[in-house]
C-alpha positions in Angstrom: 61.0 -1.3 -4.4 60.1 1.8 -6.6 58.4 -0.3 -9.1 56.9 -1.9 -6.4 55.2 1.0 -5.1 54.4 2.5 -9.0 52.9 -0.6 -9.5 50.5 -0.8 -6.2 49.1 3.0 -7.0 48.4 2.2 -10.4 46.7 -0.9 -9.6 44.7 0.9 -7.1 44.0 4.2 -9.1 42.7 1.6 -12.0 40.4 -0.4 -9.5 38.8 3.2 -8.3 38.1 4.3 -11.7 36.7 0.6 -12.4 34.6 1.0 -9.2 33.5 4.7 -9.7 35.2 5.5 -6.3 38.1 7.8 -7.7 36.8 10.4 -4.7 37.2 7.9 -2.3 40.9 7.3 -3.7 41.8 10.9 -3.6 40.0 12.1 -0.1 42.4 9.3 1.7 45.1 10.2 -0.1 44.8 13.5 1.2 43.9 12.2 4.4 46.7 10.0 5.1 49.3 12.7 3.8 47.7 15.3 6.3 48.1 13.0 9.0 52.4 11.7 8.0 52.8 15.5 8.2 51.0 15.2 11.9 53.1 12.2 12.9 56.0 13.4 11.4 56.2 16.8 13.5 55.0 14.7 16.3 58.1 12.7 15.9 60.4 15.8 16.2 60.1 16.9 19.9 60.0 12.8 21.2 63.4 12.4 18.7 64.9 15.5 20.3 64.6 14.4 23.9 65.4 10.8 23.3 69.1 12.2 21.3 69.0 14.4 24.0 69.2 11.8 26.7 71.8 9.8 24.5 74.1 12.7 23.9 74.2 13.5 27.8 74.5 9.8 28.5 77.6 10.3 26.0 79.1 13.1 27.4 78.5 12.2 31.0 80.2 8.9 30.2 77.6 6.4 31.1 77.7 5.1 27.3 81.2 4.3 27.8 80.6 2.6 31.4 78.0 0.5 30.0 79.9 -0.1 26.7 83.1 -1.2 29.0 80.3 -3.8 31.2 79.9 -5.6 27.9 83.3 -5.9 26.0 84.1 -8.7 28.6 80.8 -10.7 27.5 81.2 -9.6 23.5 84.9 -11.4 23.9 83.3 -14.5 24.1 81.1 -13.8 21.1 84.1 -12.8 19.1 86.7 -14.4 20.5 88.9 -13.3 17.3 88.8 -9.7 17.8 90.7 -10.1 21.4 93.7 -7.9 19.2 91.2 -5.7 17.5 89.9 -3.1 20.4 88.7 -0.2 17.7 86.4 -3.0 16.5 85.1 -4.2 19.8 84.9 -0.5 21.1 82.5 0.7 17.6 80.7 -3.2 18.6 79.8 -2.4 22.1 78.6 1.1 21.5 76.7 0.1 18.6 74.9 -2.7 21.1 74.2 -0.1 23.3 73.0 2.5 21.0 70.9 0.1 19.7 69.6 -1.1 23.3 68.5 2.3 24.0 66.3 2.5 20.8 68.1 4.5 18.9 69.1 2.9 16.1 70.4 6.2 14.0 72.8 6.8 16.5 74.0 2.8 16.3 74.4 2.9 12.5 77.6 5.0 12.5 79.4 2.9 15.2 78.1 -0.6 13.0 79.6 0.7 10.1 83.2 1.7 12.0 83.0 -1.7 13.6 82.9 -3.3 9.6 85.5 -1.1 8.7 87.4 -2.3 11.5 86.6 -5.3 11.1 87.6 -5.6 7.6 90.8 -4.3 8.0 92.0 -7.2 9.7 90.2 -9.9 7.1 92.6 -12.1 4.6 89.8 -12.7 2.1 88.6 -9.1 1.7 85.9 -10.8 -0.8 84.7 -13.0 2.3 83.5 -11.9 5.8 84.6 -13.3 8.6 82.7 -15.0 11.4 83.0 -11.6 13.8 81.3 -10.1 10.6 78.6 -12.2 10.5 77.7 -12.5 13.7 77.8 -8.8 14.1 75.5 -8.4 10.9 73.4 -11.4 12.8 72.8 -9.7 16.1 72.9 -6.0 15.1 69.7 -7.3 12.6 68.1 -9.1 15.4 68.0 -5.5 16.9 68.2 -6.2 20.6 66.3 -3.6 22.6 65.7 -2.4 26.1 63.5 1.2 25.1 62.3 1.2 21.8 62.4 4.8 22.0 61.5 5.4 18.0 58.8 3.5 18.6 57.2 4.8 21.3 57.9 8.6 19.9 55.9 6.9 16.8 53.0 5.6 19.1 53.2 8.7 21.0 53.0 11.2 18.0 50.1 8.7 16.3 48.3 9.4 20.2 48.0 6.1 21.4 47.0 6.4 24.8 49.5 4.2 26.7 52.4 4.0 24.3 55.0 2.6 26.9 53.0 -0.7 27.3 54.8 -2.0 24.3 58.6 -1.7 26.3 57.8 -5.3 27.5 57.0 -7.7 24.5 59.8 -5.4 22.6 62.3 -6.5 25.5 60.6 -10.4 25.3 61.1 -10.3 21.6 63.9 -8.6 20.6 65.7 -10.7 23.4 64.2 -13.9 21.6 65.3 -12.7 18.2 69.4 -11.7 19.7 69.3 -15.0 21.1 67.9 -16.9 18.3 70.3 -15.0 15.8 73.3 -15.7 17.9 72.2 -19.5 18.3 72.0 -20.1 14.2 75.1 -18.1 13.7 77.1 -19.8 16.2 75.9 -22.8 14.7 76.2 -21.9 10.9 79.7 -21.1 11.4 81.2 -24.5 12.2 80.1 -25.3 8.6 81.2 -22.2 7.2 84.8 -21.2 7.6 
């Protein structure tokens, strides 16, 4: 990706000098690194609140209540970690950290779920179907706030940044679904 990225500046920093617009090149640059810094400390008061609101949901319990309302559901998507509660436990609060928007926080309980996971595999150089449909849905990225998002929208000043909670909901349901659907299919090939 570095290369990728060395490669696009050059290849714009030679069209400027072909075009006589090397001041052009070098005001936006300036521009567009005054305004990261901008969104970027923009970001830090919406991030706070949001982790905030997930580390009183966690210590109030509600993250574990809502984690408990969908290990029943997630048995049925991984009907072979029914003996494996650490994994299921790291896979629901992973779901619902992610549900929430807050996909930092979900990236430390997706990992424990792997580990967990993995522990009870018999090919260690082969994931197993839980794996793969974890990978599947926790890619697909199922949300209910997207909370980064809007703190994004919110810091770049859009004026309504909450309008996009819908289509996010619509499409990242499509996407969960979807992803379950091909992996659920996939794996009756692949065993």
């Amino acid at each position: 990706m570095n290369y990728i990225f060395i490669f696009l500046i050059l290849i714009s920093f030679i069209c400027a000098i072909l075009n006589n617009r090397m001041d052009i090149v070098v005001n936006e640059m300036l521009r567009s690194s005054q305004r990261a810094v901008e969104i970027a400390f923009g970001l830090i008061g919406i991030m706070a609140f949001w982790l905030g609101i997930v580390n009183i949901a966690k210590k109030s319990g509600l993250v574990d209540i809502f984690s408990k309302l969908i290990k029943k559901p997630l048995l049925l998507i991984f009907p072979d970690l029914k003996k494996n509660n650490d994994a299921l436990s790291n896979i629901a609060l992973n779901i619902t950290a992610n549900a929430m928007g807050l996909a930092n926080a979900a990236t430390p309980f997706g990992i424990k779920a792997m580990e967990d996971m993995q522990k009870e595999n018999q090919n260690k150089q082969k994931a197993t179907n839980s794996m793969c449909t974890f990978l599947a849905i926790n890619t697909a990225g199922f949300q209910i706030v997207p909370a980064v998002v809007i703190a994004i929208l919110s810091a770049a000043k859009m004026d309504n940044p909450s309008q996009i909670i819908i289509p996010t909901l619509i499409v990242t349901t499509i996407a969960f679904v979807s992803a379950l659907f091909f992996v659920k299919a996939l794996e009756r090939f692949y065993k």
